[in-house]
VEXMIZA-30767 format. One record per residue (C-alpha): residue in three letters; x, y, z. Coordinates in pm, 1 decimal, always signed. Layout:
BEGIN
- ALA,X,Y,Z $
...
END
This chain:
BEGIN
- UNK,+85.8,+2331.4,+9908.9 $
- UNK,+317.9,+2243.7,+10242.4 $
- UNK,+183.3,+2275.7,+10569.1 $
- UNK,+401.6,+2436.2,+10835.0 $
- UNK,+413.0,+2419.0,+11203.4 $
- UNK,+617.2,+2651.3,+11489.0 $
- UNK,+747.4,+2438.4,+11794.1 $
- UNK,+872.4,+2637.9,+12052.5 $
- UNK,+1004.4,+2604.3,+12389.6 $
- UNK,+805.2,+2876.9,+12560.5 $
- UNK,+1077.9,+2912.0,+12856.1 $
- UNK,+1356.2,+2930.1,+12618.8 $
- UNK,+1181.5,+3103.2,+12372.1 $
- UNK,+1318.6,+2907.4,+12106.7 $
- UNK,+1149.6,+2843.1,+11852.5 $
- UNK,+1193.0,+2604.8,+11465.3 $
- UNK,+980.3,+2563.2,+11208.5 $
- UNK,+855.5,+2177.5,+11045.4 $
- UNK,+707.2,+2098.7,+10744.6 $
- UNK,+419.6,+1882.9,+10763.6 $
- UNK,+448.0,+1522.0,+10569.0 $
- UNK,+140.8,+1523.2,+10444.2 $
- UNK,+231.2,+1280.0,+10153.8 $
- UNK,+407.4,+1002.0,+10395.5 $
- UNK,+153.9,+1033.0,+10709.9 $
- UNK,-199.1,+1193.3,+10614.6 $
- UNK,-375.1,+1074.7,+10863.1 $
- UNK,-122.5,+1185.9,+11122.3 $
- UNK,-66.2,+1536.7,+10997.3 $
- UNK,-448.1,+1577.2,+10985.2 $
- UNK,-513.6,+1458.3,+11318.9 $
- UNK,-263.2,+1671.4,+11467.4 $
- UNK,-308.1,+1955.4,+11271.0 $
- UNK,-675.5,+1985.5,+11363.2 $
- UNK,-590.9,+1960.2,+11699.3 $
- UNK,-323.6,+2247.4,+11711.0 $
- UNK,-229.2,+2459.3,+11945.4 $
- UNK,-70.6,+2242.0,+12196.4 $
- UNK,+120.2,+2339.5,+12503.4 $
- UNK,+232.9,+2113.2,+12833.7 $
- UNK,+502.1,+2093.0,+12995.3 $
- UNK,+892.4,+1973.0,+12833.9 $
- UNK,+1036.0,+1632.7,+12931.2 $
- UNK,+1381.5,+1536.7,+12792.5 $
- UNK,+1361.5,+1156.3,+12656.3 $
- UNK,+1547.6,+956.8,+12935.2 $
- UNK,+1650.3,+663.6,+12690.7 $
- UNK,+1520.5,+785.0,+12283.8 $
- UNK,+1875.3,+1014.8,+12362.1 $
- UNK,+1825.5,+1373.8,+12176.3 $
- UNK,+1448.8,+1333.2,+12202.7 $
- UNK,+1231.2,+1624.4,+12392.2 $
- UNK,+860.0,+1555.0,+12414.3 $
- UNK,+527.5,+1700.9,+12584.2 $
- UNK,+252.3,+1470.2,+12686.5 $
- UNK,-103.1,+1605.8,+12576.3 $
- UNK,-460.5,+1484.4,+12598.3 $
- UNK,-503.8,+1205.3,+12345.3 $
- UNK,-553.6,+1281.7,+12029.6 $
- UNK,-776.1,+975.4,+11900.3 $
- UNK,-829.3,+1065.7,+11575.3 $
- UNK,-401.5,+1009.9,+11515.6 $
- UNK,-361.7,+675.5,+11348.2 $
- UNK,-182.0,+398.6,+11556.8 $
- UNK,+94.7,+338.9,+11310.6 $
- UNK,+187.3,+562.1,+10989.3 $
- UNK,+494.2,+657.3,+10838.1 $
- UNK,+650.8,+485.3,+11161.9 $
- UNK,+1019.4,+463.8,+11291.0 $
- UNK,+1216.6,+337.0,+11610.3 $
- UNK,+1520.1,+557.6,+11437.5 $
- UNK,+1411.0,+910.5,+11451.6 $
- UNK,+1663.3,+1137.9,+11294.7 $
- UNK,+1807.4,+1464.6,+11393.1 $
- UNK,+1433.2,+1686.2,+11242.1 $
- UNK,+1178.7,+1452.3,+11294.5 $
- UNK,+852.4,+1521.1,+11480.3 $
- UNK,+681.9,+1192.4,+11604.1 $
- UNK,+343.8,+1112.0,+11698.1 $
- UNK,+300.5,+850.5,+11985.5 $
- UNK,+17.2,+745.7,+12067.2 $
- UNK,-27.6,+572.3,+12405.4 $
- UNK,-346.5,+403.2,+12600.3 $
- UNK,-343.0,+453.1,+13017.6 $
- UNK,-233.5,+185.9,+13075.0 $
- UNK,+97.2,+214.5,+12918.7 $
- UNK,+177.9,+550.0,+13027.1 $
- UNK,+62.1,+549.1,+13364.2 $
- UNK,+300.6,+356.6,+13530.4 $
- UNK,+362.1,+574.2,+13831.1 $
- UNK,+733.4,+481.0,+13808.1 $
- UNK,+767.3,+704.5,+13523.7 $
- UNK,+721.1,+1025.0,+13754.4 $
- UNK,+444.9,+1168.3,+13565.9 $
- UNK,+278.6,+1433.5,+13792.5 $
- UNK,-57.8,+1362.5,+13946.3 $
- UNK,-339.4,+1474.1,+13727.5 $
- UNK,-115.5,+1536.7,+13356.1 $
- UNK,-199.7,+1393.0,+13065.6 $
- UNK,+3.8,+1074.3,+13130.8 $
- UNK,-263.1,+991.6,+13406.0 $
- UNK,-523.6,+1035.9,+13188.1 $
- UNK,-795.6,+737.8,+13178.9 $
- UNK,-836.0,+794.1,+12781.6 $
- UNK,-437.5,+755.7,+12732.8 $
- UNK,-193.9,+1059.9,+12613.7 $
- UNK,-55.1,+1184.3,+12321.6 $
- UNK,+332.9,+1212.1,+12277.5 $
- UNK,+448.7,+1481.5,+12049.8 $
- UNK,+817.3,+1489.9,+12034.1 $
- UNK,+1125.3,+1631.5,+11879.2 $
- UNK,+1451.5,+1477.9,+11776.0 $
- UNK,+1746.6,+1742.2,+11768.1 $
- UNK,+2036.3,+1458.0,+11750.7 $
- UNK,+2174.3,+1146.3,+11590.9 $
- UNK,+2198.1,+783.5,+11752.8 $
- UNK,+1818.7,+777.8,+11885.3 $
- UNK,+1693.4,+454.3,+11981.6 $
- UNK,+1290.6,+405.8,+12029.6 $
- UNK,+1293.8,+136.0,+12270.2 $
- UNK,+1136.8,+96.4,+12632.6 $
- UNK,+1263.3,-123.6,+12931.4 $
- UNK,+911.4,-235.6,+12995.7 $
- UNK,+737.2,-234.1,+12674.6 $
- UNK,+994.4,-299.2,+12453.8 $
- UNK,+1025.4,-124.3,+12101.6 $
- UNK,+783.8,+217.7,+12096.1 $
- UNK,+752.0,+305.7,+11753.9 $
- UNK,+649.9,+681.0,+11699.6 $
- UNK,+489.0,+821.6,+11413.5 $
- UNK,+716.8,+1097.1,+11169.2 $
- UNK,+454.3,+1329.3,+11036.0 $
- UNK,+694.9,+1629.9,+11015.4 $
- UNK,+1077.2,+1785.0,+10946.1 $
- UNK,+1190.4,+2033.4,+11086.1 $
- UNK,+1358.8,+2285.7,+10859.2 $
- UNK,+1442.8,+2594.1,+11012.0 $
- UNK,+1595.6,+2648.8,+11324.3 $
- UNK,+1716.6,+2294.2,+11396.9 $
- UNK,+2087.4,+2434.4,+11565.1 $
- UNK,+1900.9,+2641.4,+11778.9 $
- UNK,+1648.5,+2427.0,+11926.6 $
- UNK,+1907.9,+2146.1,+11915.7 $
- UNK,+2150.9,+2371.4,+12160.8 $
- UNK,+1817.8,+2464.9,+12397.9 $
- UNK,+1756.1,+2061.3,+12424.5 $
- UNK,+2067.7,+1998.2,+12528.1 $
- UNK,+2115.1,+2261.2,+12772.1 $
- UNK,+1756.0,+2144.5,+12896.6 $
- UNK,+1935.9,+1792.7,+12883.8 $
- UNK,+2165.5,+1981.0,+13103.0 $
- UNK,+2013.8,+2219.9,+13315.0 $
- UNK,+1653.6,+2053.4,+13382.7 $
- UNK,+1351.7,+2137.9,+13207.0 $
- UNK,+1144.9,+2243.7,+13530.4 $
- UNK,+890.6,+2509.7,+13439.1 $
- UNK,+955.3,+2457.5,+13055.1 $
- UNK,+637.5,+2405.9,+12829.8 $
- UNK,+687.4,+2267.7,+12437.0 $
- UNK,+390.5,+2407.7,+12202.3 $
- UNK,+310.9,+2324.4,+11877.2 $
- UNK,+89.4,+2561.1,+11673.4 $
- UNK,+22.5,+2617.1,+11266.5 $
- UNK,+264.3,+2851.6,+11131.9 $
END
């Protein structure tokens, strides 16, 4: 039987609805699943394009690579998985004491509401993110609240993931 979750963008309060890919990433969907709910704040992706991601306290039991992509398509919900010292890098304009400053790494759970996404880094080179679920309800709606977050800023916006 499918899994679902509810992503929402608490500010907005726009919500969609993914199906879990329990078939293509297992060990993913578990991991993340028994770590739901999940709320921090909402960055927009400054070069993945149509990409809008919250950083949360590592999830180590997520497998480094499975069902993996540098391609996301407009629905997918990636897994990254990042040690400190990749994510750290002050330069990046994480705030002081988030998740990205974390000594045991973050977690990267992300959205992609748009074509033409590119998974790449200027100082690490290709990031590949793990798909472990589609959205499939309410994709046009939190596609026009990314973009006008895109737009607008996403100051004081939180993204949370929780079982549907």
């Amino acid at each position: 039987m499918a899994r679902y979750i509810t992503i929402t963008l608490t500010k907005s309060g726009v919500s969609c609805r993914a199906r879990l890919l329990d078939e293509e990433a297992p060990g993913t969907c578990g991991a993340v699943w028994d770590a739901l709910p999940q709320e921090a704040d909402a960055f927009h992706a400054k070069y993945a394009r149509n990409e809008l991601y919250t950083l949360v306290p590592r999830i180590s039991a997520a497998p480094h690579r499975e069902n993996p992509t540098v391609t996301p398509i407009p629905g997918d919900v990636c897994l990254f998985d990042f040690e400190a010292w990749e994510i750290g890098n002050p330069a990046y304009g994480y705030a002081e004491g988030s998740a990205a400053q974390h000594d045991q790494g973050a977690t990267d759970l992300a959205i992609f509401y748009g074509r033409n996404n590119l998974l790449i880094n200027g100082d690490q080179g290709w990031v590949p993110g793990n798909v472990f679920a589609t959205i499939e309800d309410g994709l046009a709606d939190i596609a026009a609240a990314c973009n006008a977050l895109w737009i607008d800023g996403v100051r004081g916006e939180t993204l949370a993931f929780a079982r549907a």
